[in-house]
C-alpha positions in Angstrom: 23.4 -71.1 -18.9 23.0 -73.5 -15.8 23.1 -72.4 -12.3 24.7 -75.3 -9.7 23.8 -76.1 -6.7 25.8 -77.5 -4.0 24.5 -80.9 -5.0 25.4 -80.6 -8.2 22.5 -80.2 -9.7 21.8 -77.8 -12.1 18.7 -74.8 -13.1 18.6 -73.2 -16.1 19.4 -69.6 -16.1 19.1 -67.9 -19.5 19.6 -68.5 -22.9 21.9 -66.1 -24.6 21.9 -65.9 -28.6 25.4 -65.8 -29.9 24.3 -64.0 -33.4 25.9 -66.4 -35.4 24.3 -70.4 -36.4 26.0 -72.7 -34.2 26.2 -76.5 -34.9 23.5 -77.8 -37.3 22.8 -81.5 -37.7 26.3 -83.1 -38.8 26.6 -84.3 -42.4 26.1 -87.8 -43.7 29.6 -89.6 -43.4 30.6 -91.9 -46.3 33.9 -92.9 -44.8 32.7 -96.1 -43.6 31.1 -96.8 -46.7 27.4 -96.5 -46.8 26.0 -93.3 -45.3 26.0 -93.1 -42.2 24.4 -90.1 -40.4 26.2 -88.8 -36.9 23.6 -85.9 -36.6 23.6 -85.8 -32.9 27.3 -84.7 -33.0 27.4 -81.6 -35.4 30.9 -80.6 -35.1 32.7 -83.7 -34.1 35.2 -81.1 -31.8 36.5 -81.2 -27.9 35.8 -77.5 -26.8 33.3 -76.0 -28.8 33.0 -73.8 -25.7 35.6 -72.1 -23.6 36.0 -70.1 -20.4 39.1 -68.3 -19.8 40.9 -68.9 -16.8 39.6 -66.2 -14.1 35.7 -67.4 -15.2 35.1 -64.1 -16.6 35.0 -64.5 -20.4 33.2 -67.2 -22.1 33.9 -67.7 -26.2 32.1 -70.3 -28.4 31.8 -71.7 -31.9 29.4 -70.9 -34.5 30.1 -73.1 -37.2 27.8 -73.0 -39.7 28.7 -68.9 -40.3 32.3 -68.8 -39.7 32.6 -67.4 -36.8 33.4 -67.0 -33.2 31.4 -65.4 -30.1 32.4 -64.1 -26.9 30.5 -63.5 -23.6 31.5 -61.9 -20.5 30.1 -64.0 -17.8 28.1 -63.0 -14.8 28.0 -65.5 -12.2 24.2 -66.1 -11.1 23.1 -63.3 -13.6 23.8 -64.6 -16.9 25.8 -63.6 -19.8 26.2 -60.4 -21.9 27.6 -60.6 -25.4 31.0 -58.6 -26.3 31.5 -59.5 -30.2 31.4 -62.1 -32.6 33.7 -61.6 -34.9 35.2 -63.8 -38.4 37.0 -67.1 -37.5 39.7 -66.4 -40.0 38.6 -70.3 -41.6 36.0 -72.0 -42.7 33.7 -74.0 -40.1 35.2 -73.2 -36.6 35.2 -76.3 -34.2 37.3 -76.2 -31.3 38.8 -73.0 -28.7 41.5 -72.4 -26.7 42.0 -69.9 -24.2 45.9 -68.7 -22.2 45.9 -65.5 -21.0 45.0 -63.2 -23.5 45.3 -64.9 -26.2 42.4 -67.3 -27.8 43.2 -70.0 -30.8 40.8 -71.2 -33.3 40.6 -74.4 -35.3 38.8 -73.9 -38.3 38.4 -77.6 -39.7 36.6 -77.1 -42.9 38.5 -76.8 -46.4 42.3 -77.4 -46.1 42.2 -75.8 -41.7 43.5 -72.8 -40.3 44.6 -71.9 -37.0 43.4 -68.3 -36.1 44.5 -66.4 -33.3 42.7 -63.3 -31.9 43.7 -61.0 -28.4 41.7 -61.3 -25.8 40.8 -57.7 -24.0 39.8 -56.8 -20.3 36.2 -57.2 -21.3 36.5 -60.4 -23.2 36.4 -58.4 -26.5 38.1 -60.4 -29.7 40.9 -59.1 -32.1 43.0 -60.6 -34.7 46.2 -61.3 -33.5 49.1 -60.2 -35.9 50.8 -63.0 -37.1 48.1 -65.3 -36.0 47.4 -67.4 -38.8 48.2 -70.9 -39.6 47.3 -72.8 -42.5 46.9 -76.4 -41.6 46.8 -78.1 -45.4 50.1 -79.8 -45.2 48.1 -81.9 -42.3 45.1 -82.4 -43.4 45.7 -83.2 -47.0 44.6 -86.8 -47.1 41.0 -85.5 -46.2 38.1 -85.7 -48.4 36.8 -82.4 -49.9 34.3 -80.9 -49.7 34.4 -80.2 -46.5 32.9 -79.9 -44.2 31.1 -83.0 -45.0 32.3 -85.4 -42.9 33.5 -85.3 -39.6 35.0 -88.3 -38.8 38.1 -86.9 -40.5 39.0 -83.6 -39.7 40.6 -81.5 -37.0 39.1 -82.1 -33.5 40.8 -80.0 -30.9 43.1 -77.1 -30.2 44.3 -76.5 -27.0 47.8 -74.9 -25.3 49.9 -76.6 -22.9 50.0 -76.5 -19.6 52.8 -74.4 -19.4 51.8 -72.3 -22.2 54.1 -72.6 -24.1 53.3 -74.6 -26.9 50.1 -75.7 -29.1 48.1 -78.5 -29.6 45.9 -79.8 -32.4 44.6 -83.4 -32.6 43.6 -84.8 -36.2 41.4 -87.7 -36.9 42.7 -88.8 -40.2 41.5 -89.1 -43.5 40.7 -92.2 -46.0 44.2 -92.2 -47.5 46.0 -95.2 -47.0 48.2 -95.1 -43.7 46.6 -92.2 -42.6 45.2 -92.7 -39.2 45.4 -89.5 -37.8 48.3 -87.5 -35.7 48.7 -84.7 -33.0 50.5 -81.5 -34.1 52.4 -79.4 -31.8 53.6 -76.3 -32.5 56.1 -73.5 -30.5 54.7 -70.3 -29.5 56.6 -67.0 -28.6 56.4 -65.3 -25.6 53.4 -62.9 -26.9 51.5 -66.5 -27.9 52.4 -66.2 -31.9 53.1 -69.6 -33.8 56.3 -70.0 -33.8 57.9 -72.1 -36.8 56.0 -75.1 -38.3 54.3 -77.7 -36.7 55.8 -80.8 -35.6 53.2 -84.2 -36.5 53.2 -87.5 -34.4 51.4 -89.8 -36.9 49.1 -92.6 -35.4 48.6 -96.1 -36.7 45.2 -98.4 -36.8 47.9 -101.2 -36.4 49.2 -100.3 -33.4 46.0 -99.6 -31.6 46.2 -95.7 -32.0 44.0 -94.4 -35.3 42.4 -91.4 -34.9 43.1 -88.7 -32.6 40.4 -87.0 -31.3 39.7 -85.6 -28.1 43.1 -85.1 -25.5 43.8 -83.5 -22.3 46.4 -83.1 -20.0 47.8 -85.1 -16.4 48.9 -83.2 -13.8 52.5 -83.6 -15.1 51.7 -82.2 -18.1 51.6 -85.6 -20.3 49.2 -85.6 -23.2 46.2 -87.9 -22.6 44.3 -88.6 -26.0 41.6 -90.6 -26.9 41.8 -92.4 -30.2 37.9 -92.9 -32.1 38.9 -95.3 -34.8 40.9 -97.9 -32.7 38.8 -97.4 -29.1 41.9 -97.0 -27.1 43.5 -94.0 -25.4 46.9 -93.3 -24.6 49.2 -91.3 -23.2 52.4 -89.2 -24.2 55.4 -87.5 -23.0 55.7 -84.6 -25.6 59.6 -84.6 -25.8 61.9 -81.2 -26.6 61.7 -81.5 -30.6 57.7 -81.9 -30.0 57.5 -85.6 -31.3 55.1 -87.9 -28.8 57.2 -90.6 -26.8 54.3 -93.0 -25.6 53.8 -93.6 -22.2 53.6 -97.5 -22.2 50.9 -99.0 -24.7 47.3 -97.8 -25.7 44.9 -99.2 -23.3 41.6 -100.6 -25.0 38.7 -98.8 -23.4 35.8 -101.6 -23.7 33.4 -99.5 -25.1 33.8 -97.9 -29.2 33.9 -94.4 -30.3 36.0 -92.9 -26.9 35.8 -89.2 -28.1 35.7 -86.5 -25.7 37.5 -86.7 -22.4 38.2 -84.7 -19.0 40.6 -85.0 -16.3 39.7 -84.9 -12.5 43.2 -85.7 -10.4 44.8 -88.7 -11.4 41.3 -90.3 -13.2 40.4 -89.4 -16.8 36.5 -89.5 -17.5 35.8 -90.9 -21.7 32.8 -90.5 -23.2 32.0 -92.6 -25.7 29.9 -91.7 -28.9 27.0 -94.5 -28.9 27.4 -98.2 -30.8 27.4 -99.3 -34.3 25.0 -101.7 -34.9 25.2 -103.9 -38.2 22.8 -101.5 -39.7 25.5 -99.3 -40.5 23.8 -96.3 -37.9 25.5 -95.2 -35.4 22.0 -95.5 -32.4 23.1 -97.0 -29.6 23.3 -95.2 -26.2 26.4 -93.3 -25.1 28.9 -94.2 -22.3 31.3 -92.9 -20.2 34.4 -95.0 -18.9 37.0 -94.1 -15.9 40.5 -94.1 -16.6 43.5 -94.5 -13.9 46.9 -92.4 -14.8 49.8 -93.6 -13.1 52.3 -90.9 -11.7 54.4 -92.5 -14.6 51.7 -91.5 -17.1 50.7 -94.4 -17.6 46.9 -95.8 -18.4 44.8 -98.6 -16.3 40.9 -99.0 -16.6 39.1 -97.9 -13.0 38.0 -101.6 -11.6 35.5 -100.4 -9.1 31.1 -100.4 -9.2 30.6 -96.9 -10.6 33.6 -96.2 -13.1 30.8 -97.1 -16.3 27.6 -95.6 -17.2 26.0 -96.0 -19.9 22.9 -93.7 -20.8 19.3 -95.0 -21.2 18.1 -96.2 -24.2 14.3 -95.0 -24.1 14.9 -93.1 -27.1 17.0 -93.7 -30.1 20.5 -92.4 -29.9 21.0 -90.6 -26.6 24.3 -90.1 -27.4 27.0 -89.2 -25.2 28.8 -85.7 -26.3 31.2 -83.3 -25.0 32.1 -83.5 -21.0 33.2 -81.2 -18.5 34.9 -81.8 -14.9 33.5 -78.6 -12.7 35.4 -78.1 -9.0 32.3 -78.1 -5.7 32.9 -75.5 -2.9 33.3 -78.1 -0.7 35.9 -80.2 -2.2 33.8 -82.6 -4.0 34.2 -82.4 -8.2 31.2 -83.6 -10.6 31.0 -84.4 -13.8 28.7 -83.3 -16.9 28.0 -84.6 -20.1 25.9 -83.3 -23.0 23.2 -85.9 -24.2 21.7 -83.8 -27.2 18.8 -86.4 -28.7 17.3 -85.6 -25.1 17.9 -82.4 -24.6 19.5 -82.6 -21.6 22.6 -82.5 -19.1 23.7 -85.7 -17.4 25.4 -85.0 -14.3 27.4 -87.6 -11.8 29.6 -86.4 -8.3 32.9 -87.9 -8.4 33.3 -89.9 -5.4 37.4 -89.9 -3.7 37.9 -93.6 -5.4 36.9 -92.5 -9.0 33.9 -93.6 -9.6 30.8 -91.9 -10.6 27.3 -91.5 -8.3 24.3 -90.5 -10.6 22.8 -87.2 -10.3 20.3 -87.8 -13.0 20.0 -85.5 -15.9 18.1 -81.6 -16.3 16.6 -80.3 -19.1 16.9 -77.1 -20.5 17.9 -77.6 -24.4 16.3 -78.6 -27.2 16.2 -82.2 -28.4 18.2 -82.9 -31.0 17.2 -84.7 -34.8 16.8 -88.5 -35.1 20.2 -89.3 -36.9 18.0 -92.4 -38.5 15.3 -90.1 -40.5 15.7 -90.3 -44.1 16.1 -86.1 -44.1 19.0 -86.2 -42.2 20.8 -88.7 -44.2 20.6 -86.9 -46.9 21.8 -83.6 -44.9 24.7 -83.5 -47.0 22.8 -83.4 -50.8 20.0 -81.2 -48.9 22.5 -78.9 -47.0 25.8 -78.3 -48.1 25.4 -79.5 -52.1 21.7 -78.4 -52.4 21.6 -74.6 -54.5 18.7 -73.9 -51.8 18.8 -75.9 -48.7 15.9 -77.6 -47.4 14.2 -75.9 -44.3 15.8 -78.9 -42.0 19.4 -77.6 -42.4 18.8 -75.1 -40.0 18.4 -77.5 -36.8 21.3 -78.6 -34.6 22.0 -80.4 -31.6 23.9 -79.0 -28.0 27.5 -79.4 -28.5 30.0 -78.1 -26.3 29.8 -77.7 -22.6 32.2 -75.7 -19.8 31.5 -74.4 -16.4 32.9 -73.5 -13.1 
């Protein structure tokens, strides 16, 4: 936990153990062929971590045991742990908070949606009638998981209106499978409602893989798409299909995973590059988006509306994001840059673009994704009768804040 100053910049407060193992190094991924190690990025989720609306209950992830955390949050104090209780899945990814109600995607094994009441003090409870098997959309996805991320599930999250929820899939191996969105009706008391309704992508059309999405101010559906390095943006109609909101716009940089709205720009950040060495090393970048009033998309074309990290050390990824609201009218952004150890921060000036605020410490560095070890995390780690000693390191995934 970060304090922030009126600058922006940001002093570490505590460290609070959630009782359950968070992230771990991701697997070795074999869907582009040779392995190819993402260990910076040990989830491969949008909103590992959540705060509730009102700031006063924080809820996170803990993947690698299958279940979920919650915090109540004292501002300038720190945080004090409520419960963690079972995700109802295997491997828990991504949150999302409305009201009193919290979701949670479960990616690994077939998915399952799971959701839980939320009391006055930020206690968890299954919610009756919460449960939602996902198989029937995630089918085409190799097993077992999870041991590869670049496939499965990568974000829950409701609509603005409440009303409905969202789930964003990147896709698996099959042929003409390039991922899809899933959007299902909720009741009034925030139980799934029916089955889902799936919007299927296409590599051909500019659109494969869904990953990270959020939402405009007029509630369209903003979604950044990993395998083609696009992002669109979508209308979701009455019989929750997507009606596209003029044509995916190409963002310039590859791997446009996790992304965060501030007004009428949309911040992307972008994974790293992908050398021909088959390893994904190269630094991380974030990219400014423009969304019309008509929802649709148009690159930022001012100085300022790229940054790309440093790359002094070897795969300082870019990771999750988060748009936090100044005092004094101004926003910032953050972003997560596990192989330092560190949180990249940037005040959002009026035209969109970003001013540097330079990055603070605070968290642990995260594995080389290049070590022989941690390409062989899957055979030492998930396969291995007795894992090896390195399974047990992660990276810093998710981030929120207020």
């Amino acid at each position: 936990m970060y304090g922030r100053k009126a600058d922006g910049s940001l002093v570490i407060q505590g460290y609070f153990p959630t009782r359950g193992l968070g992230s771990g190094p991701a697997p070795t991924s074999t869907t582009l062929g040779a392995p190819l190690s993402v260990a910076a990025d040990g989830i491969g989720s949008q909103h590992s971590l959540i705060l509730n609306k009102n700031h006063r209950c924080l809820f996170a992830v803990n993947a690698g045991s299958n279940t979920v955390t919650a915090f109540q949050v004292h501002a300038g104090i720190g945080l004090r742990l409520i419960n963690t209780v079972n995700s109802g899945g295997v491997f828990p990814a991504s949150l999302a908070v409305q009201n009193q109600v919290l979701y949670v995607l479960n990616t690994g094994l077939s998915g399952t949606l799971m959701g839980f009441t939320v009391s006055s003090d930020c206690g968890l409870a299954p919610l009756a009638g919460g449960r939602q098997d996902l198989a029937v959309f995630t089918a085409s996805s190799p097993e077992p998981k999870p041991n590869d991320i670049l496939t499965t599930p990568a974000q829950v999250a409701f609509t603005p209106k409440g009303d409905k929820l969202v789930i964003s899939v990147k896709g698996g191996p099959a042929a003409n499978d390039d991922g899809r969105v899933v959007v299902f009706n909720l009741t009034s008391q925030g139980r799934i409602a029916g089955e889902g309704t799936a919007t299927h992508f296409s590599a051909a059309e500019k659109t494969g893989g869904a990953f990270g999405f959020d939402f405009s101010a007029r509630g369209d559906l903003i979604i950044t798409h990993v395998g083609s390095f696009t992002v669109s943006s979508f209308t979701i109609a009455s019989n929750n299909t997507l009606r596209a909101n003029g044509s995916p716009l190409s963002t310039g940089f590859p791997f446009p995973c996790w992304i965060a709205r501030s007004g009428s720009y949309a911040y992307l950040a972008h994974f790293g590059e992908l050398p021909g060495q088959g390893q994904i090393n190269g630094p991380g970048t974030i990219s400014t988006v423009v969304i019309a009033e008509d929802g649709t998309l148009s690159p930022l074309k001012v100085q300022g509306a790229t940054v790309t990290f440093t790359s002094a050390i070897n795969a300082n990824h870019a990771i999750d994001i988060a748009v936090v609201a100044g005092q004094d009218g101004h926003s910032f952004l953050y972003a997560v840059q596990p192989r330092l150890g560190r949180v990249g921060a940037w005040l959002i000036n009026a035209d969109g673009s970003l001013k540097d605020l330079g990055t603070f410490p605070g968290l642990t560095p995260g594995v080389n994704p290049d070590a022989p070890e941690t390409l062989q995390f899957r055979e030492r780690c998930f396969l291995a009768k007795k894992p090896a000693s390195a399974c047990v390191f992660g990276s810093a995934q998710g981030i929120a804040g207020f």
